[in-house]
C-alpha positions, 0 to 999 in steps of 0.5 A: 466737906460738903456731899449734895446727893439728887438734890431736886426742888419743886415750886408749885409742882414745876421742878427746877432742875433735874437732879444734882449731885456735886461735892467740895472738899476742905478748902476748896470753893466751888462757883455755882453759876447759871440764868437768873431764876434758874434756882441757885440761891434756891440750892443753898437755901435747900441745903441749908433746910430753909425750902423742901427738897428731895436728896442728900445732903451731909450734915454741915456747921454752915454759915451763909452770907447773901448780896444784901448787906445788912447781916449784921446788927445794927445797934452793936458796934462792928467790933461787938458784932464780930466778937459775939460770932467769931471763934477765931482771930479775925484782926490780921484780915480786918486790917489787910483790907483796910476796915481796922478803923471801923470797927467801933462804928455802927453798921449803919455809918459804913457803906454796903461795900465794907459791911459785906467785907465785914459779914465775909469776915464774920463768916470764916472766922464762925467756926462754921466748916462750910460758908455759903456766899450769894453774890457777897460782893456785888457793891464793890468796885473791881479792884477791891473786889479782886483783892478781897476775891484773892485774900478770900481764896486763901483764907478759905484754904488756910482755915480748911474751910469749904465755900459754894459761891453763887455769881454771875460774873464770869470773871470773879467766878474764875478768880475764887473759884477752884471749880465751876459749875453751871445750873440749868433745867438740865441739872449741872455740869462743869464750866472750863476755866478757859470759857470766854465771855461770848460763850458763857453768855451763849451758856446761859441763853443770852 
């Protein structure tokens, strides 16, 4: 589980946001949405203790995958570097999205799409109780990511993990989220399953 008390950030005595509070249980992911800019990965870097903040925040075993791609180490094979991390089993899910026949490549000779699916994989099977995901799948396209959206929403429940997501897409924020939230100046507030397109888009100003 992870408990954000109050949480408040400053850059150059400007505060992002007013102060946030929010809480996921156990093998839920909650998708934190907002403006680009308006501090979202900013939110997980404090949590994670990597930037200055004021607030609470409860001790957490996390493990965080970012947009970028390149997490893995390049001169290991794929294999190698799932098994230096992995505590867990991780083959079942190596083979349902379709990666069982990379996994002695190098990270390099694999495209951006399939080492985000990798360092997906890498994460939940960590051991870690909490995973971070900033934009994790931003170089797929829609029929994979909403296949691996899917099976990711279930192993996060299946392994009792706890996942704070960071996207913009509406869309894949309503498929793997269990809850969403949207980050502004004025701090955070829950965004309804139903909301359209149109009206996020108003949401955020555009």
């Amino acid at each position: 589980m992870l408990q954000v008390g109050k949480l408040e950030i400053e850059y150059s005595g400007r505060r992002l946001f007013a102060p946030i509070s929010f809480a996921i249980n156990k093998g839920k992911i909650c998708v934190l949405m907002g403006s680009s800019g308006c501090g979202k990965t900013s939110v997980i870097n404090a949590i994670n203790g990597l930037i200055p903040h004021s607030g609470t925040v409860n001790n957490t075993k996390n493990f965080t995958v970012f947009q970028d791609s390149n997490q893995l180490f390049p001169w290991f094979s794929i294999r190698k570097n799932l098994d230096l991390v992995c505590k867990t089993d991780y083959i079942t899910i190596v083979e349902r999205w379709g990666l069982l026949h990379l996994l002695d490549s190098k990270p390099n000779l694999v495209s951006g799409g399939q080492r985000q699916r990798f360092t997906l994989i890498r994460a939940m099977h960590s051991g870690a109780d909490v995973i971070f995901c900033d934009e994790p799948l931003s170089g797929l396209d829609a029929v994979t990511k909403y296949n691996v959206l899917i099976d990711f929403k279930k192993l996060v429940s299946e392994l009792s993990l706890t996942c704070l997501w960071v996207t913009h897409d509406l869309h894949e924020g309503k498929t793997v989220g269990d809850e969403l939230l949207l980050l502004d100046a004025s701090g955070i507030k829950p965004i309804n399953g139903s909301l359209s397109e149109k009206t996020f888009a108003t949401l955020l100003g555009s």
